[in-house]
N, C-alpha and C positions, 0 to 999 in steps of 0.2 A: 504493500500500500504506500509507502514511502515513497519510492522512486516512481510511482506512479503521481502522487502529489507532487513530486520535486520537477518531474516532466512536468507537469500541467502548468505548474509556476511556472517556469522556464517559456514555455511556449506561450503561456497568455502576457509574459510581459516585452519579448521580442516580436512578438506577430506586428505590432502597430508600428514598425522599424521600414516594413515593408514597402515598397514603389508600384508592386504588382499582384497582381490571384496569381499568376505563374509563381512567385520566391515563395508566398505565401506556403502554397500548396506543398511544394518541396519541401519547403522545411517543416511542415506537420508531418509531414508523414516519415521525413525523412529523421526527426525526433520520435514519432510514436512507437516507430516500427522495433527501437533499439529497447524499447521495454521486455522483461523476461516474461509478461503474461502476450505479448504481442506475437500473433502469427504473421501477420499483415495488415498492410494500407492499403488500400482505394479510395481515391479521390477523382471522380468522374465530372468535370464539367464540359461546357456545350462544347468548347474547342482542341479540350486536350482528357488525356486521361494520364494518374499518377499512383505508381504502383513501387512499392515497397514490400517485397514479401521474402521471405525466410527460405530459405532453399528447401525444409523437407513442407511447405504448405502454400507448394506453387497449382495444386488441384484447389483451389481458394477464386482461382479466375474463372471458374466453371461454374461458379453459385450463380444458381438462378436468379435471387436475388438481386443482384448488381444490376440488371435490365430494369428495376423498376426505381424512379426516384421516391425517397419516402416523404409525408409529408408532416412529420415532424420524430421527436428522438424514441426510437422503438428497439428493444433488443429480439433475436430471435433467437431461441434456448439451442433450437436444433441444429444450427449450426454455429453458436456461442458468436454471434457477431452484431455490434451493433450500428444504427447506420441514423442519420442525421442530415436534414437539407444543411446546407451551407448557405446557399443564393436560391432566387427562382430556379438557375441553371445550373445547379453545382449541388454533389452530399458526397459526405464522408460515410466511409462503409470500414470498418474496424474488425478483424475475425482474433478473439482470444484463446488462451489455450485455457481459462478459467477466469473469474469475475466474481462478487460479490455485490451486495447492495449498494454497500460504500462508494466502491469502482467506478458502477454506471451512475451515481449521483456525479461523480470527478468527471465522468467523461461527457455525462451532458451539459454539465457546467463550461468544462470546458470548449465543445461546439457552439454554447453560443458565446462566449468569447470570439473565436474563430469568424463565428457568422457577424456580429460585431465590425468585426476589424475589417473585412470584406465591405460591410455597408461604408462605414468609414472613409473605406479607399475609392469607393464609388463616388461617394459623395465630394473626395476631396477634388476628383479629376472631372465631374461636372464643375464644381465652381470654378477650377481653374481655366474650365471650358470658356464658361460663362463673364469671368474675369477678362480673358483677352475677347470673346468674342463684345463685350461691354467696350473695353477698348479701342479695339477697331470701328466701331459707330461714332463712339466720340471725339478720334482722330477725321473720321470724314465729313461729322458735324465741321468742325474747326473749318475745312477745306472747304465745302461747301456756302460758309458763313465769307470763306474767303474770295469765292466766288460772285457771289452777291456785290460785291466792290464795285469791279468792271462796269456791268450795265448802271448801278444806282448812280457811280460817275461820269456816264457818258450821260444819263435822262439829265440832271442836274447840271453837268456842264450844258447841253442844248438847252436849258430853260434860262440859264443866265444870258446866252447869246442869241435867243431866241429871233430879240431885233434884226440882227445880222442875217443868221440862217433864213429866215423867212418862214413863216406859217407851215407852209406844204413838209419842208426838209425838217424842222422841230419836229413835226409830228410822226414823223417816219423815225427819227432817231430814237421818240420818244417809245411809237411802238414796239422797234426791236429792239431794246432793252425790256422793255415790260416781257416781250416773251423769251425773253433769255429767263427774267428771274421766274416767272412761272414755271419755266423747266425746272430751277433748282428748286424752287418749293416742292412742286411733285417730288424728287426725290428727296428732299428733306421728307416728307412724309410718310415714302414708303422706310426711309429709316429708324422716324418714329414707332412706324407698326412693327419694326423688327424688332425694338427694343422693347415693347409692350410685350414681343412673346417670348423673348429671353428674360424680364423680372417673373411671370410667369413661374417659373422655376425657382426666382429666389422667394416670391413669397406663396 
């Protein structure tokens, strides 16, 4: 029971060190597997799959079992293995050579740690999504406001010289600046709607 706790500490205070579900995974199982009640790991997610298992309980990849994801932490007596979602996409499947009560209280604690750290990593690589895609709007606001210049300077300079220019030519200048800045309002606007559906997400 010991080095089954001292595992579990270990792994629930490293997993949040992580950058990806790929190191993640690896090193769960690649920590659980060294335990002396440990037959093997399986970690099944949608892109990869991660196997840790013991050289005499390599008939461990033949459980029926492993074909189905579960839909929360369940043990199965008959073939002493217990299994755990992770993510919508992803569970850990654990086969022991024995377990007590205690055990499966540690190892579902510890899965959701695990499932935890997963959400977390998700969450951090949205906002940072979100971060720069935030950025990038407000860098073409800026552009766009810088845009705006050009035409509001040429209407403005033809209204001062209006006299000179003469009626007909004001007014022409005066139009094609009005639809220059119309176009950049249109897209100013389709960037506002971009930005309404990326907060979206922050709140």
């Amino acid at each position: 029971m010991i080095p089954l706790l001292l595992t579990a500490f270990s792994i629930a205070c490293y997993i949040w060190l992580f950058e990806s579900k790929d190191k993640i995974f690896n090193f769960l199982t690649e920590e659980l597997v060294q335990l002396e009640e440990c037959k093997a790991v399986v970690v099944i997610d949608e892109n990869a799959e991660y196997y840790r298992i013991k050289e005499e309980s390599e008939r461990v990849l033949n459980c029926e079992f492993l074909r189905y994801q579960p839909k929360g932490f369940c043990f199965i007596e008959k073939e002493k293995m217990i299994s755990a979602p992770i993510t919508r996409q992803s569970a850990i499947y654990v086969f022991l050579k024995e377990v007590d009560e205690e055990g499966l209280q540690v190892f579902q604690d510890l899965f959701q740690v695990v499932r935890l750290a997963c959400e977390n990593l998700e969450f951090r690589k949205k906002k940072e999504e979100i971060i720069l895609a935030l950025k990038e709007s407000l860098e073409h606001f800026q552009f766009l406001a810088d845009k705006l210049r050009n035409p509001l300077a040429v209407i403005f300079g033809a209204l001062e010289i209006k006299e000179e220019l003469g009626v007909e030519k004001t007014c022409a200048l005066v139009e094609n600046g009005a639809e220059r800045i119309r176009k950049i309002l249109d897209e100013l606007s389709n960037h506002e709607l971009r930005i309404r559906e990326i907060s979206k997400f922050i709140f």
